[in-house]
C-alpha positions as CSV (number, residue, x, y, z in Angstrom):
1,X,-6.1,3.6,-22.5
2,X,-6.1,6.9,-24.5
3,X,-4.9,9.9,-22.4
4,X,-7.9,12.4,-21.8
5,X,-7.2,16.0,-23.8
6,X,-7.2,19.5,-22.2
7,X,-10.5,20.3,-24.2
8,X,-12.3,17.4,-22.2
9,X,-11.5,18.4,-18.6
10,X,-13.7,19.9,-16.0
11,X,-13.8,23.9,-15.4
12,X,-10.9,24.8,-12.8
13,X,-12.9,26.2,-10.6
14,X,-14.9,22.9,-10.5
15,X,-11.6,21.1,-10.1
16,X,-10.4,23.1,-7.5
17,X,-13.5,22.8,-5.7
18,X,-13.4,18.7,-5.8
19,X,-9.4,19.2,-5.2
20,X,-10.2,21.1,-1.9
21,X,-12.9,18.4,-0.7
22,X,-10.9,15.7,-0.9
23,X,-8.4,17.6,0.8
24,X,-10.6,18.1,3.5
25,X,-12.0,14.6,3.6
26,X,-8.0,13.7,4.6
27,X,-7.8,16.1,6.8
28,X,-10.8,15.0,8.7
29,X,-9.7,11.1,8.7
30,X,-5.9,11.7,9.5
31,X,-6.9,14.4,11.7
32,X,-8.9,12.5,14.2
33,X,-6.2,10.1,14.1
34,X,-2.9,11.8,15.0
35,X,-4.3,14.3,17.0
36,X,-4.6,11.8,20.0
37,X,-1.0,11.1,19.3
38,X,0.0,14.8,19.3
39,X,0.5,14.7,15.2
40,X,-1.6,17.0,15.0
41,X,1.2,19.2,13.1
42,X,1.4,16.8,10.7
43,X,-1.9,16.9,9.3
44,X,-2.0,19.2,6.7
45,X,0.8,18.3,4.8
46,X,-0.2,14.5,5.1
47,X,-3.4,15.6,3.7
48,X,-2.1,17.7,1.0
49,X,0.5,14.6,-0.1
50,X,-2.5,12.0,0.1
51,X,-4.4,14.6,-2.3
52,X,-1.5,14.9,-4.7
53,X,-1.0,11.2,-4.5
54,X,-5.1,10.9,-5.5
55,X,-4.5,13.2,-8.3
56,X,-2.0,11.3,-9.6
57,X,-4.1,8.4,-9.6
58,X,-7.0,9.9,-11.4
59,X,-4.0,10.3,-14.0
60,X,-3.2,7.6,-14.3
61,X,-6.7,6.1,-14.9
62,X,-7.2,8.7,-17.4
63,X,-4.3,6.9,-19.5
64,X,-1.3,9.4,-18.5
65,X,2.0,6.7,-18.1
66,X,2.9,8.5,-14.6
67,X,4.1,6.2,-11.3
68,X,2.2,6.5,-8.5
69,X,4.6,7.8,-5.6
70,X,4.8,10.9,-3.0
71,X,7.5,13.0,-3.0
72,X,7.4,12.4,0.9
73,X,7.7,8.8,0.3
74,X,10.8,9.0,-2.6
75,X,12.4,11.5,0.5
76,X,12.1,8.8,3.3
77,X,13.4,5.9,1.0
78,X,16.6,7.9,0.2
79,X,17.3,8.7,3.4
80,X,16.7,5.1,5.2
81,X,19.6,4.1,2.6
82,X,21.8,6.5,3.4
């Protein structure tokens, strides 16, 4: 698959605006979920990783050769072998 060009994306302002609702749509799903377990702290950063880890995906469907991983997840990995 061809990797899309700069010239083809959407406005940033329209990205950002589709960036923040997914953002939101994880914060609303995890939210609900790990507030009843007092995770409530947690939220935001799982929703911001989850996002970035969608955005990466989109990239990867678009025809950029990138993994799909979290930084979070690369973090817990390296130190569960230590």
């Amino acid at each position: 698959m061809k990797e899309i060009s700069p010239d083809k994306w959407i406005p940033e302002d329209k990205y950002k605006k589709l960036r923040h609702q997914t953002f939101r749509q994880y914060a609303e799903l995890l939210g609900g979920h790990l507030t009843m377990y007092e995770y409530k702290h947690d939220v935001p950063m799982l929703s911001e990783e989850c996002t970035k880890i969608a955005e990466i995906f989109c990239e990867a469907v678009r025809g950029r050769d990138i993994p799909i991983t979290s930084e979070v997840v690369k973090y817990r990995r390296r130190k569960g072998k230590k």
